[in-house]
LUMSE-430250 format. One record per residue: residue number from 0; z, x, y of N, C-alpha, C in turn. Coordinates in steps of 0.02 Angstrom, whole numbers. Layout:
% residues N
 pos     nz     nx     ny    caz    cax    cay     cz     cx     cy
 NUM      Z      X      Y      Z      X      Y      Z      X      Y
...
//
This chain:
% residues 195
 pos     nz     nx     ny    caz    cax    cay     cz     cx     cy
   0  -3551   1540   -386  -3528   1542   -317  -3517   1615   -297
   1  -3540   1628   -242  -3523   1688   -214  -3489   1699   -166
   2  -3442   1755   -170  -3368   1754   -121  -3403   1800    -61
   3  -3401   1771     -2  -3438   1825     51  -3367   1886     84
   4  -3334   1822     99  -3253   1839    130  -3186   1823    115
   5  -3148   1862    105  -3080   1817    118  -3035   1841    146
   6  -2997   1808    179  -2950   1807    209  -2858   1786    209
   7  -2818   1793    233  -2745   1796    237  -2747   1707    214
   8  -2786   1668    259  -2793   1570    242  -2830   1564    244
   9  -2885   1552    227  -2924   1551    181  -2998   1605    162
  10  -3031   1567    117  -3091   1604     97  -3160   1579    119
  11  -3201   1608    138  -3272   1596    144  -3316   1607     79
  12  -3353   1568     96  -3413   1575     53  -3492   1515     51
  13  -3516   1540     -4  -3572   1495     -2  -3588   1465    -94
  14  -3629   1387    -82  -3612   1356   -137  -3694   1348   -148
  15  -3712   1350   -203  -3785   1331   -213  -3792   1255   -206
  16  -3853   1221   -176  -3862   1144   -152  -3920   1143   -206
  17  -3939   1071   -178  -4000   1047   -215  -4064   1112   -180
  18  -4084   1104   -240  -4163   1155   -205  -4155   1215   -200
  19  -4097   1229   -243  -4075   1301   -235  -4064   1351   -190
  20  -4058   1291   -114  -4036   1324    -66  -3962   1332    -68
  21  -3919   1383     -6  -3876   1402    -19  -3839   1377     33
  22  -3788   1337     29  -3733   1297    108  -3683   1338    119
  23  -3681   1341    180  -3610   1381    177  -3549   1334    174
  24  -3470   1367    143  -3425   1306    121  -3371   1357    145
  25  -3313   1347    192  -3255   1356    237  -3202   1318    182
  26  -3145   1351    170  -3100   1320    159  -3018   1349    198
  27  -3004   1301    201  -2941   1348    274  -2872   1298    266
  28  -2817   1334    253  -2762   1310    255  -2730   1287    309
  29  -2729   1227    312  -2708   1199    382  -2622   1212    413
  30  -2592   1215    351  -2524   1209    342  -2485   1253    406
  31  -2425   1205    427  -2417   1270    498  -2349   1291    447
  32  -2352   1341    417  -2292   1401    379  -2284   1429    447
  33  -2234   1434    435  -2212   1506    501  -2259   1508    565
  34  -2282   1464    607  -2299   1460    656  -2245   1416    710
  35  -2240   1465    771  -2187   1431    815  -2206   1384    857
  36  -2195   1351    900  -2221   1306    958  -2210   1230    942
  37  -2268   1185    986  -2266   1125    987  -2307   1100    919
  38  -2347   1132    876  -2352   1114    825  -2300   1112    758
  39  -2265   1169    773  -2216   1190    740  -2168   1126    724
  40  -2145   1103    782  -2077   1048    793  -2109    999    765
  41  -2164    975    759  -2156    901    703  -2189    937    630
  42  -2112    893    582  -2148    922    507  -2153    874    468
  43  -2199    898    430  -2237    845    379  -2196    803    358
  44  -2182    785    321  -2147    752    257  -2178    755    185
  45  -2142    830    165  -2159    833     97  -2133    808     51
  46  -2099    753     54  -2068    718     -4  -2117    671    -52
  47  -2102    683   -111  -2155    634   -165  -2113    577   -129
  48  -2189    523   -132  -2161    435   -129  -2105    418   -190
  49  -2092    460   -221  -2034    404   -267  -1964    452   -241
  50  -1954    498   -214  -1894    518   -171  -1903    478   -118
  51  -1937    445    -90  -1930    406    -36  -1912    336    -52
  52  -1948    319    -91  -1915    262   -153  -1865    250   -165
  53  -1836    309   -203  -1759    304   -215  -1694    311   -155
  54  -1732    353   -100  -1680    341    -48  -1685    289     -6
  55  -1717    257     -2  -1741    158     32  -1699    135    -18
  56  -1690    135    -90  -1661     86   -120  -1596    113   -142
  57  -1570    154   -129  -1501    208   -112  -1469    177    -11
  58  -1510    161     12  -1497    115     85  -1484     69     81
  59  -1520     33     49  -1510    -45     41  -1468    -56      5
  60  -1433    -24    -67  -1379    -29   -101  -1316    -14    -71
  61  -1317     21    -18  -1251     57     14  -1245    -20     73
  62  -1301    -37    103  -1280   -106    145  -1255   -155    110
  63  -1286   -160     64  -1259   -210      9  -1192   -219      7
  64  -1176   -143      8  -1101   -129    -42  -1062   -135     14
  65  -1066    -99     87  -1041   -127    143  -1030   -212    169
  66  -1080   -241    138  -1076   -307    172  -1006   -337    126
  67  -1039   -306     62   -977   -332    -24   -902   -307     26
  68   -892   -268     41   -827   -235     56   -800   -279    121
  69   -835   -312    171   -837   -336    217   -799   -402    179
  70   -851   -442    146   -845   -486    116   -774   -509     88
  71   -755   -446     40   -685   -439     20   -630   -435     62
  72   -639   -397    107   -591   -388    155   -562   -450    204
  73   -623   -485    222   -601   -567    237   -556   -583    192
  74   -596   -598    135   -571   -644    104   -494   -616     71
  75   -473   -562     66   -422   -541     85   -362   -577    110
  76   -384   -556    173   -348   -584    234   -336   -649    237
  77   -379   -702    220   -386   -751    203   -339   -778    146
  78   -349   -736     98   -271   -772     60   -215   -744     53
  79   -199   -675    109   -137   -652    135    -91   -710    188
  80   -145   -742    209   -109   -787    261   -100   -874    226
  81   -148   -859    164   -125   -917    132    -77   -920    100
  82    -52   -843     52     -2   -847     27     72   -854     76
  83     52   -806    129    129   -802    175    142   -887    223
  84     72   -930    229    100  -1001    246    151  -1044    183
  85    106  -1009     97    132  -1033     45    210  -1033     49
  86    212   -956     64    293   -931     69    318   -981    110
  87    311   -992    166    341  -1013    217    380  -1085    206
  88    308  -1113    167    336  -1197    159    369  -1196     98
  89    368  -1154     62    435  -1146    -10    482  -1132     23
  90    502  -1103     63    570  -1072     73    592  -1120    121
  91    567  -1156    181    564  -1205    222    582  -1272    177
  92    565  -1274    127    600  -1332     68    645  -1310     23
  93    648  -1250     -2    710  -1234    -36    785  -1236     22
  94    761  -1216     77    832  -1224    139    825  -1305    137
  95    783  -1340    154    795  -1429    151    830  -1460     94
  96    831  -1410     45    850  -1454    -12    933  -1434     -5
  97    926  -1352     10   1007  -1341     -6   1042  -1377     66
  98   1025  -1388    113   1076  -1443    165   1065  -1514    135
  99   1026  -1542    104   1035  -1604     68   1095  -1602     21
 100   1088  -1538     -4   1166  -1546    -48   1221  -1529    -28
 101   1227  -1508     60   1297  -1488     72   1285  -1561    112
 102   1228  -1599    134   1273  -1665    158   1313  -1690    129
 103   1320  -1737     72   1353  -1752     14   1422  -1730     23
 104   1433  -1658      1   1493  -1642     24   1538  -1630     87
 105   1492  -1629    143   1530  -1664    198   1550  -1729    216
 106   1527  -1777    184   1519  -1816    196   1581  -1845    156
 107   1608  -1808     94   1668  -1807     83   1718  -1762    105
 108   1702  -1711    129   1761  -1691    164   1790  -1753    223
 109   1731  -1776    262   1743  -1805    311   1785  -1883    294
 110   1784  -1904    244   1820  -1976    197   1901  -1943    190
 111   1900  -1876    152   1964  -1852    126   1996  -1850    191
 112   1977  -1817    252   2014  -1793    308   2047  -1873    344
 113   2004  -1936    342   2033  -1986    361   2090  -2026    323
 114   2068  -2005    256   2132  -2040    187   2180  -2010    212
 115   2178  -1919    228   2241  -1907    229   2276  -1918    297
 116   2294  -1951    341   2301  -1955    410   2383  -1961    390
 117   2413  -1984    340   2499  -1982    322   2509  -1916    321
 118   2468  -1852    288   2483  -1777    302   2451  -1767    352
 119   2468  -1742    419   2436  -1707    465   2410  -1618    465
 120   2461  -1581    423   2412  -1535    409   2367  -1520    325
 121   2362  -1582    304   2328  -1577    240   2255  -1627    282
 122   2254  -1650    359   2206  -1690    380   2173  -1622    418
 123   2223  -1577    457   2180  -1528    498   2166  -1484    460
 124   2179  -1467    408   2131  -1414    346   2057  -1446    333
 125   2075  -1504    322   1994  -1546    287   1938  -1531    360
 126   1973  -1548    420   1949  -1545    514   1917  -1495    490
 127   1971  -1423    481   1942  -1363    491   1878  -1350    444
 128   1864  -1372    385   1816  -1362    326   1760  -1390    364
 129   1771  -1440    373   1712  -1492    401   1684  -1474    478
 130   1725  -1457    515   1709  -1418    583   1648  -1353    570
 131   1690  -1299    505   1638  -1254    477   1570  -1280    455
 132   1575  -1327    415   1528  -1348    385   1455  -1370    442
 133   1513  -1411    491   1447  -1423    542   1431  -1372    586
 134   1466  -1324    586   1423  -1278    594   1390  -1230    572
 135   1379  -1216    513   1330  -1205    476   1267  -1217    457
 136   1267  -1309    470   1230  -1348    468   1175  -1327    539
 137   1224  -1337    604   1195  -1314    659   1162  -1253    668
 138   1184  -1211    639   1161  -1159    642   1091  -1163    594
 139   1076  -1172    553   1021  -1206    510    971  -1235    565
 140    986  -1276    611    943  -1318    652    956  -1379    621
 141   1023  -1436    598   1021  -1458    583   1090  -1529    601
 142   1049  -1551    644   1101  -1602    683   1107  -1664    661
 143   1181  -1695    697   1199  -1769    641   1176  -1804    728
 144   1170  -1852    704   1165  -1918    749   1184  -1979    721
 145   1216  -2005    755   1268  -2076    744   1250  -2128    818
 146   1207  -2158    790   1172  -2219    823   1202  -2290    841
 147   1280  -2284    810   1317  -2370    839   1295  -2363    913
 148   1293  -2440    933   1267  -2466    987   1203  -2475    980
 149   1158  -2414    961   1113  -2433    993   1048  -2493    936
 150    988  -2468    978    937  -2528    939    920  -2513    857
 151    906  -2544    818    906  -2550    757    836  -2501    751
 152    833  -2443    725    750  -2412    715    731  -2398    605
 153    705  -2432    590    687  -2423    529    662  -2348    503
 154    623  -2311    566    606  -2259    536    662  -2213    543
 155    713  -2196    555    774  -2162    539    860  -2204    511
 156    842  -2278    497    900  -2316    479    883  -2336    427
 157    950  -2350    393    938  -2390    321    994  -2434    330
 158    974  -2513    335   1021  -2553    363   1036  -2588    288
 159   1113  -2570    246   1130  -2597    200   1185  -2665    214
 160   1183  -2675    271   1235  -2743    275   1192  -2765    353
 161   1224  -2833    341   1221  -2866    410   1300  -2889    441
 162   1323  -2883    527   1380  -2911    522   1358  -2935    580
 163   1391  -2987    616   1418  -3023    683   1397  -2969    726
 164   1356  -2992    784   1353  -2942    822   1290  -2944    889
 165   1264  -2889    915   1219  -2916    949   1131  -2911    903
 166   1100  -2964    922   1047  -2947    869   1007  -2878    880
 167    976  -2871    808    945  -2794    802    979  -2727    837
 168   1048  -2756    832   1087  -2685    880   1135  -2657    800
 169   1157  -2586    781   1175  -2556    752   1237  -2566    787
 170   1283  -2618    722   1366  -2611    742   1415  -2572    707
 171   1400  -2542    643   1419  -2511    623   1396  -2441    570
 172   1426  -2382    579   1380  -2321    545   1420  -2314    503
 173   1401  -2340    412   1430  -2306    384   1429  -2231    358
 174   1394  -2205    357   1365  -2134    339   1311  -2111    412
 175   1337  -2049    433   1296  -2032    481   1238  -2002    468
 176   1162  -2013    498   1094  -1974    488   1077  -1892    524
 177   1053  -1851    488   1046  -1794    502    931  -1786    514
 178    946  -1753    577    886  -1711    591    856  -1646    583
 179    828  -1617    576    826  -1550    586    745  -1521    615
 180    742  -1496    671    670  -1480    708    646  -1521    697
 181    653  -1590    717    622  -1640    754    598  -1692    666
 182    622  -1666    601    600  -1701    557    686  -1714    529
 183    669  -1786    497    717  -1854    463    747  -1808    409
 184    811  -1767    411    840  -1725    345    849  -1801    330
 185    897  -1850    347    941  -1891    312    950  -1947    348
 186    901  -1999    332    930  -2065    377   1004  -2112    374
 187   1019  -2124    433   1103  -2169    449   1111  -2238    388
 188   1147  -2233    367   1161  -2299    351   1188  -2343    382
 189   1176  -2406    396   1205  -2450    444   1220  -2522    465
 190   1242  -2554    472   1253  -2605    476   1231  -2630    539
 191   1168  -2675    519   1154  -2735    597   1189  -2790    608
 192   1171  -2802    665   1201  -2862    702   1165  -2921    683
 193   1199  -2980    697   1151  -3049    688   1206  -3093    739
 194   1172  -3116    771   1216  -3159    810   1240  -3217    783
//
């Protein structure tokens, strides 16, 4: 091969062909290095395909990992509000249980304060305990209801006697029933009527 020219990009020359004629052969660097303008502003992409490779699958691992974090974060939340309903109905039954056990004992204060009616101030001490007591109770959200007179209801009565009376009417309360926000703490005991 013989070099005719060369130049800054590229070289000229000529290549022997069939027939031992001689072609001329141009080779020229297309590359825009250091040229300014509208050719300038779009550039190649010289990255080998496996840097492109690895950053597509460096993308897709980071969505992944976003969706994972997403994922978690629900589900999170999800059993933050299961645990704090958990809380709610434990402690909502540990208070039900402890007024189940101060009924009981009002329920004897309220017996002692009538035995003692021969001491009048050994009757208004027991008043005063039991006055506290119901309000404590009240303050709880937790009200008595005493149903003599009225109609006999099974879902808040427990009718342990029958006496003389008007039928299915509640003539006598021996133990009074307690409510609290609209649910049965403690059904009445009571005595129906039978004509």
């Amino acid at each position: 091969m013989k070099i005719t020219e060369a130049g800054p990009l590229g070289t000229r020359g000529s290549v022997p062909h069939q027939g031992g004629e001689k072609q001329p052969v141009s080779v020229v660097d297309r590359r825009r290095v250091g040229k300014s303008g509208k050719a300038a502003a779009v550039e190649p992409n010289l990255k080998p395909s496996y840097v492109q490779e690895l950053e597509e699958r460096v993308d897709r691992a980071e969505a992944t990992l976003r969706r994972r974090i997403e994922e978690l974060d629900e589900e999170s939340r999800r059993s933050r509000e299961r645990i704090r309903a958990d809380l709610e109905l434990r402690f909502a039954q540990r208070e039900r249980d402890l007024l189940l056990e101060v009924l009981p004992m009002l329920d004897d204060l309220d017996r002692a304060a009538a035995l003692a009616s021969e001491s009048p101030a050994i009757a208004e001490g027991l008043a005063l305990v039991s006055a506290r007591t119901n309000a404590f109770l009240k303050k709880h959200g937790c009200e008595q209801f005493v149903p003599e007179g009225e109609p006999f209801d099974p879902n808040s009565m427990d009718a342990v006697a029958v006496l003389e009376g008007p039928a299915n009417q509640v003539v006598k309360v021996f133990q009074c029933g307690y409510v609290r926000g609209g649910e049965l703490l403690r059904p009445a005991r009571v005595a129906v009527g039978r004509p």
